[in-house]
C-alpha positions, 0 to 999 in steps of 0.5 A: 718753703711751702710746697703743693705737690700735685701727681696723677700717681703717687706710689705705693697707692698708685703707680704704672711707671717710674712718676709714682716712685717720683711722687712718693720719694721727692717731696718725703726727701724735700720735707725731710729737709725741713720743708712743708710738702702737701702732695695731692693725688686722685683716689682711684678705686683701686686705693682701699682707703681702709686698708691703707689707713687713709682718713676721710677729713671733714671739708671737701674742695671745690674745683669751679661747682665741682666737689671733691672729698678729701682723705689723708695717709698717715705720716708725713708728707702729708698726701691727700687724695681727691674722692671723686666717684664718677672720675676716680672712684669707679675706674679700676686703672688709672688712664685706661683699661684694657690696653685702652684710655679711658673715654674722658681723660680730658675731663678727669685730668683737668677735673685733678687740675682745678681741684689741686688748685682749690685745696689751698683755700680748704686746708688754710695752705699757702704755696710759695711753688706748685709742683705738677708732674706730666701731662696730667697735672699741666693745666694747672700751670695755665689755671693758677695765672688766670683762673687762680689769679686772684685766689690769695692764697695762690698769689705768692705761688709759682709754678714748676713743671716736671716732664717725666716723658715727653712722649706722654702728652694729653692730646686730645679733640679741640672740641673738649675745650668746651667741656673742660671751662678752657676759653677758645683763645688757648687754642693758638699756636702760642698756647694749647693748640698742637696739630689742631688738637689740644695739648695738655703737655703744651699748657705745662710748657707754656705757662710754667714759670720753670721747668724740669726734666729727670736727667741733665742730658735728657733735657738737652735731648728733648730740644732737638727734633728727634726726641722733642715729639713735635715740640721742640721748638717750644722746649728751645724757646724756653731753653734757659727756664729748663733744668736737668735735674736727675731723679734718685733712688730709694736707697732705703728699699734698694740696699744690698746690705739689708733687702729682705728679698734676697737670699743673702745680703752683701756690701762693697767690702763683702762681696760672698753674698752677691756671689749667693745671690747668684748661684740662688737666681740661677736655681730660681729660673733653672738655669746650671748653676755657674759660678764663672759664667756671666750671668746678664740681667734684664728687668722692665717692659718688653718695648721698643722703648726700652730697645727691645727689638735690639736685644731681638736683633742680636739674640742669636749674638748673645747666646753665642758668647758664654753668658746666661741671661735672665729676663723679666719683664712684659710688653709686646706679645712679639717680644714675650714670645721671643723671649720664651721661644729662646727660653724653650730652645736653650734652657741651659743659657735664659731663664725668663719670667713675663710678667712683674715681680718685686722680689724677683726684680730684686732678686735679677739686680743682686744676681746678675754681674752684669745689667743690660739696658740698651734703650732707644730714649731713657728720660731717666732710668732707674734699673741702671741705678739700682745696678750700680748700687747693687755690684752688677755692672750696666751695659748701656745705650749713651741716651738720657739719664743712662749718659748721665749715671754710667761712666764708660770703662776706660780699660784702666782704672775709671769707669763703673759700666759699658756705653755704647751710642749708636742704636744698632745690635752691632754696637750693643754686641760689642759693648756686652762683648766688652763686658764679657772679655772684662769680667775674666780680669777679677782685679779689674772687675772688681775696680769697675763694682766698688767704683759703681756701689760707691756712688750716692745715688739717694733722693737728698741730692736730687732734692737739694737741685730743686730746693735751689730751684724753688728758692731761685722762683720764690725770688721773683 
């Protein structure tokens, strides 16, 4: 098949959370699997073409009067970024800067919409699917069954919407309909409008032939009022052109046996490098260096999100078992100073670091023993994943894709981490107790870490879901 793959961020050339890590591995695993991939992407003037090797190409798009220039990274799949110096090439973030949006969202957003869906009569492509990603990308769904309608290299085309975080939604004034080309009659309930405003996410749900979330049991989350942000009743009237597909890990970055940021490498058969990969984090934040003491691991943003205010909550209940705990990661200034306040007062049981490191980030997955992740919603989750692959057993909250990746240990043989349901320091203490008490039975616990490193967790498997998918639309 012939996929147009369009992504606000794709990493390593742009990323602010786990889309730019989507946009890179899934087309690279769908063309491994022998299918033409052209992903398209802004070129933000944070990209440095040169430096990247990226090739000015000699047409440019044009999205209703509006040009856009063209460069190519090397290799394959092939990515494309659209050079627009006003919209793109003049702002250092991606949606904001700051803390803050950028003023034109819409404009810019919409702007990536249009030109995505004029690259196929620039390059001579010819789609069977159109891919969009988020809110950013969603127009695009509206924009090929009306104003692409006729465009013949687009006739063939369906289109799939993914939602990485249903949170995230491109609300904006209704007044920039005007300023974007949209006609007036998308602003009905049927369409665009949401609260008198206009919803880019809405359009995507709206007008996608199918849609996908990161996670079986997230996709059954978002139908209901308390994780569906108002929209819902959309997502249940669309319920049978939804899929929950889970996203993949790069096992190729993410293996303990060959990562160049650890000390010591290890396997599932071999565990003494895990055990040096301990005792070095442990020097690396200054904590004592021991071997039989929990070491708990903590990597991500500092936000309620992330069920943050529960770790806040029943801080003082984790430091009064015997376990270290190491942090890293940056959000809430109340919660960094938590954080460092705890560090300061008992140095001796939490190391800490605000702010993001790779290698360190690396460094706390091989470390730990065990990996703490109690979100309040968690379309996916990835840390839990990484954990699993690298020995260190995940304490979780049953929500999204944390329901979906972790098996709850069942005190005997099954299992390969520690769930817990309701959103409550209470219930997060008593599953990290549980965890706690497990580890001293070294036959047992050494079940529950080969059970978890010998799950296939790889992008081949998720790319084979929608391989089937794309295949089930092209039908139509």
């Amino acid at each position: 098949m012939e996929i147009l793959f369009v992504a606000s961020e794709v990493a390593p050339y742009s990323k602010t959370g786990g889309l730019g890590d989507v946009a890179e591995a899934l087309p690279r695993a769908l063309a491994a699997r022998g299918h033409t991939v052209t992903v398209v992407t802004p070129l933000y003037g944070s990209i440095d073409p040169g430096a990247l090797g990226l090739r000015r190409l000699d047409v440019s798009v044009d999205a209703r009067g509006e040009r856009a220039g063209l460069w190519l990274a090397p290799g394959k799949p092939a990515i494309h970024f659209l050079e627009h110096e006003r919209y793109f090439g003049e702002r250092r973030g991606l949606y904001g800067e700051a803390g803050a949006d950028y003023g034109d969202n819409a404009q810019r957003f919409a702007f990536l919409a249009r030109a995505a869906l004029a690259l196929p009569r620039a390059l001579s492509l010819a789609p069977g699917i159109v891919h969009l990603n988020d809110w950013q990308t969603a127009l695009a769904a509206w924009m090929l069954r009306n104003e692409y309608a006729a465009d013949p290299r687009l006739a063939q085309a369906r289109s799939v919407f993914t939602i990485h975080n249903l949170a995230y939604q491109g609300v904006f004034p209704k007044e920039v309909l005007v300023e974007i080309g949209l006609p007036w009659e998308v602003f009905s309930w049927e369409a665009m409008e949401f609260h008198d405003q206009l919803n880019f996410l809405k359009a995507g749900l709206t007008f996608a032939d199918a849609l996908t979330t990161v996670s079986p049991t997230y996709a059954k989350e978002i139908l209901t009022p308390e994780h569906g942000y108002g929209l819902d009743p959309l997502l249940r009237h669309r319920r049978n052109d939804l899929h929950g597909i889970l996203n993949g890990i790069d096992v190729a970055q993410w293996d303990p046996a060959r990562d160049p940021h650890l000390p010591a490498r290890y396997g599932p058969q071999d565990l003494e490098g895990k055990a040096a990969c301990k005792a070095a984090l442990q020097r690396e934040l200054g904590l004592p260096v021991r071997a039989e003491v929990p070491l708990v691991g903590m990597v991500g943003r500092l936000a309620e999100q992330k069920g943050i205010d529960l770790v806040a909550a029943a801080l003082p209940g984790i430091l009064g078992m015997d376990l270290q705990l190491a942090v890293l990661g940056s959000g809430q200034a109340e919660y960094e100073e938590i954080f460092r306040r705890a560090a300061l007062e008992r140095p001796e049981r939490v190391g800490v670091r605000i702010g993001f490191d790779e290698g360190l980030a690396h460094r706390i997955e091989a470390g730990a023993d065990i990996f703490l992740m109690p979100s309040r919603y968690e379309p996916c989750g990835l840390n839990q994943m990484y954990s699993l692959r690298y020995g260190t057993v995940p304490v979780v909250r049953a929500v999204g894709g944390l329901e979906d990746t972790v098996e709850d240990f069942d005190g005997l043989r099954r299992g390969t981490g520690f769930k817990f349901g309701d959103y409550d320091p209470r219930a997060l203490l008593t599953a990290l107790r549980r965890a706690v008490e497990m580890r001293r039975d070294a036959r047992a616990w050494r079940g529950i870490v080969e059970r978890g490193m010998a799950i296939d967790f790889s992008w081949d498997a998720s790319a084979a879901r929608y391989e089937e998918l794309f295949r089930s639309l092209a039908g139509r």
